[in-house]
ChimeraX commands (.cxc) that place a marker at each C-alpha (Angstrom):
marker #1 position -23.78,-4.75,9.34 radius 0.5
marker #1 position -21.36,-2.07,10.27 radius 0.5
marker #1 position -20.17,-2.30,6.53 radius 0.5
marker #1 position -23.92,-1.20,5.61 radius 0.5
marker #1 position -23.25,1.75,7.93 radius 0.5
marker #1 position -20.22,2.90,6.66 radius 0.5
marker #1 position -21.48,2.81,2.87 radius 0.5
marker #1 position -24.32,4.99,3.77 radius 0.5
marker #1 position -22.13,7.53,5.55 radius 0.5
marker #1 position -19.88,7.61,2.91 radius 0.5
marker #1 position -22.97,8.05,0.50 radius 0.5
marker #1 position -24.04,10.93,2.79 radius 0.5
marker #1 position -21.12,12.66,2.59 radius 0.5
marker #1 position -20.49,11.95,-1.35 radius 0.5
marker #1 position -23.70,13.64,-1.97 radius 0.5
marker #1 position -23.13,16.76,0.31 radius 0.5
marker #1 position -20.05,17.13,-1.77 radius 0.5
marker #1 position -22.15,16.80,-5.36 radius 0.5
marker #1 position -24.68,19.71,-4.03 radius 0.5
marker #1 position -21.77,21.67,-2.51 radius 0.5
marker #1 position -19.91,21.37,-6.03 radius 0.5
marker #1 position -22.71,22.23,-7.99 radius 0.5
marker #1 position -24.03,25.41,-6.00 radius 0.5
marker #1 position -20.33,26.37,-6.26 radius 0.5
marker #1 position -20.09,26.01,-10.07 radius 0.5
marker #1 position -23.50,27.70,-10.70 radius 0.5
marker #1 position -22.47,30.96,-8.60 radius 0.5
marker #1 position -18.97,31.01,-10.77 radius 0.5
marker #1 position -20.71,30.67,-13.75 radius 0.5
marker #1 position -23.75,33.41,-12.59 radius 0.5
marker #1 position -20.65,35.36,-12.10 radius 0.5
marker #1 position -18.85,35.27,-15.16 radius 0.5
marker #1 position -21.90,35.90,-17.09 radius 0.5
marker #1 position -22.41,39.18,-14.61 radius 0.5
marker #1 position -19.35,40.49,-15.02 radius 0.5
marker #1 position -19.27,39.91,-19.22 radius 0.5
marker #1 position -22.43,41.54,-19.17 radius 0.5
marker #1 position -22.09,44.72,-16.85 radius 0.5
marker #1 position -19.25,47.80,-17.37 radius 0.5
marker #1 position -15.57,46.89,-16.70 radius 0.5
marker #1 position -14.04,47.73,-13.03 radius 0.5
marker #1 position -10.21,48.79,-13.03 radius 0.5
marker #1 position -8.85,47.58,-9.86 radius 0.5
marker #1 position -5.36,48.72,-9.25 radius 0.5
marker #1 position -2.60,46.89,-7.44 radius 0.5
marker #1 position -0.87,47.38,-4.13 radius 0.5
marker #1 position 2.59,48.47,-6.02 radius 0.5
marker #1 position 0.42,51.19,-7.96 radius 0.5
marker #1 position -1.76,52.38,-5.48 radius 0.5
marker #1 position 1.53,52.98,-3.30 radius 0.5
marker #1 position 2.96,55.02,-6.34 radius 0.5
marker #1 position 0.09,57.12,-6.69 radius 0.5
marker #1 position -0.27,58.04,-2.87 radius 0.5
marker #1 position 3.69,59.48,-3.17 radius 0.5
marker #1 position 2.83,61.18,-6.08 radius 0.5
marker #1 position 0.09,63.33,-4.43 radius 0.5
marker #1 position 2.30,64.55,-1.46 radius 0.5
marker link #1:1,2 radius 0.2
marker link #1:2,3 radius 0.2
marker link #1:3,4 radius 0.2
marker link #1:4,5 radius 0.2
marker link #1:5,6 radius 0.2
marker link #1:6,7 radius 0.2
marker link #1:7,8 radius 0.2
marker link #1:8,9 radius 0.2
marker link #1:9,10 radius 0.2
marker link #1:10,11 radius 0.2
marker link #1:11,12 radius 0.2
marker link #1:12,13 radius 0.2
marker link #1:13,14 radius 0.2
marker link #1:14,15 radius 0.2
marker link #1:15,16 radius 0.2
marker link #1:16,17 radius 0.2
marker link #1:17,18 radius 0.2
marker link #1:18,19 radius 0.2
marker link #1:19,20 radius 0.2
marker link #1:20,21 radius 0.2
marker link #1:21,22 radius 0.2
marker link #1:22,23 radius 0.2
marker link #1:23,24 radius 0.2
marker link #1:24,25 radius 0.2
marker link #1:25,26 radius 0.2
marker link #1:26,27 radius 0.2
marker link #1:27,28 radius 0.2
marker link #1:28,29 radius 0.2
marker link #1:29,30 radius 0.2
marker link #1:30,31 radius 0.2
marker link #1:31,32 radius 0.2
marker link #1:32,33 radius 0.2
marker link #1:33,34 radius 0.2
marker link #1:34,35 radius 0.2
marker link #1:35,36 radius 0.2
marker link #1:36,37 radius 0.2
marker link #1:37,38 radius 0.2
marker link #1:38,39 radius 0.2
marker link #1:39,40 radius 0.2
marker link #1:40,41 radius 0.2
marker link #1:41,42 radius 0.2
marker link #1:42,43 radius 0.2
marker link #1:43,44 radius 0.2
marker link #1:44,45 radius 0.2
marker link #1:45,46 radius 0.2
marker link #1:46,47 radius 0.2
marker link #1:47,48 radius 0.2
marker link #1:48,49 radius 0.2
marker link #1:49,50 radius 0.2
marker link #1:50,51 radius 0.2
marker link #1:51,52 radius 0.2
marker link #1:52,53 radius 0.2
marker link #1:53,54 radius 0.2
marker link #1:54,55 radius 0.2
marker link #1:55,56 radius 0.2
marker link #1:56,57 radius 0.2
view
């Protein structure tokens, strides 16, 4: 009997994974298609946000 248990924790857990790996893939992908869709965002990086901030003193 405590092989029965096991199997259906297991089973628990495997399909807690499956929802939790499908509501991740479906906000990635509702992503993507946002950001294809919408205007580009420039983001700059650390080494040239430090060079502008010298520049303007």
């Amino acid at each position: 009997m405590p092989d029965l248990s096991q199997n259906l924790v297991h089973l628990r857990w495997l399909l807690k994974l499956i929802d939790f790996r499908a509501a991740v893939m479906g906000t990635v992908s509702l992503f993507i298609f946002t950001s294809l869709s919408g205007p580009h965002i420039y983001i700059p990086t650390h080494n040239e946000l430090i060079r502008w901030n010298h520049s303007a003193s």
